[in-house]
C-alpha positions in Angstrom: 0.0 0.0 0.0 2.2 2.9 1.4 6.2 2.4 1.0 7.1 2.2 5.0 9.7 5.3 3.9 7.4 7.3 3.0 4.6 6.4 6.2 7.6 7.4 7.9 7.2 10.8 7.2 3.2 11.4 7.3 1.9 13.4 9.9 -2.2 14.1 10.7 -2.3 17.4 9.5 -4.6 18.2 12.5 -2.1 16.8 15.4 0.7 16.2 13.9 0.7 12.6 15.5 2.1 10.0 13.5 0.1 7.7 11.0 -0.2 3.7 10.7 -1.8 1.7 8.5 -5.3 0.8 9.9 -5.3 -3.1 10.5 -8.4 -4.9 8.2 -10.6 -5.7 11.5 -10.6 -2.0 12.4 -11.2 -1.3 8.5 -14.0 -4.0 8.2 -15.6 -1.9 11.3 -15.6 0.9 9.6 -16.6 0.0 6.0 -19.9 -1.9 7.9 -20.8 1.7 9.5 -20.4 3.0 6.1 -22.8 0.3 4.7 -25.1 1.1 7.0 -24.4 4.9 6.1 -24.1 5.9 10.1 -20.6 7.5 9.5 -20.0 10.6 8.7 -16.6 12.7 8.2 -15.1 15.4 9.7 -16.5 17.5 7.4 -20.4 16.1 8.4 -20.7 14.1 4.9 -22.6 11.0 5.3 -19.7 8.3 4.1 -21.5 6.4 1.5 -18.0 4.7 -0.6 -16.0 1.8 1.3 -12.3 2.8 1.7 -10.1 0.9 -0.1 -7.5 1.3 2.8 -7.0 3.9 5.9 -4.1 5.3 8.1 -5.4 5.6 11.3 -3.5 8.5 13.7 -1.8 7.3 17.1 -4.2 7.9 19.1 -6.6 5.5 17.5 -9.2 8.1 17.0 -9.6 8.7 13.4 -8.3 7.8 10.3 -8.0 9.2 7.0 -9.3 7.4 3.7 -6.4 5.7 1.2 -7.9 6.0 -2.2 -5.8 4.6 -5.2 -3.2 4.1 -2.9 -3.1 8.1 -2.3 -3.3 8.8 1.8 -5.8 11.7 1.6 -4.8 13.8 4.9 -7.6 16.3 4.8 -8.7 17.4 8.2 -12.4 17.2 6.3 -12.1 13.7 5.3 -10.9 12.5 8.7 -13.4 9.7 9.8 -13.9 9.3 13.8 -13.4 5.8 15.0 -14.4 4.2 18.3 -11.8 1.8 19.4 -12.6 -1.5 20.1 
């Protein structure tokens, strides 16, 4: 997905906290609330589009959307997560 050099160096533009690839459980999770269209983004959009992949931010509390292999770090398109 992303080259480990490069995930090196992304930052959540909002925080500044580092990024990691969202594991597939936690990404399953979230494309079900999307199904279900009870997620919304940052920006208050109603996610209706599975994500193809996410890097979610150190503190586990949101991630952004991967789309075409392209991290989209957009405080807007950030997607609150609940952990567990």
């Amino acid at each position: 997905m992303i080259r480990p050099e490069l995930l090196e160096l992304l930052r959540c533009p909002e925080t500044h906290q580092r990024l990691r690839v969202a594991p597939g459980e936690l990404l399953g999770r979230v494309n079900d609330r999307i199904k279900q269209k009870e997620l919304r983004n940052r920006a208050g959009k109603i996610l209706e589009q599975p994500l193809e992949g996410a890097l979610i931010r150190e503190d586990d509390t949101v991630v952004y959307p991967v789309r075409g292999n392209l991290p989209i770090l957009l405080i807007d398109e950030a997607v609150p997560v609940q952990a567990g």
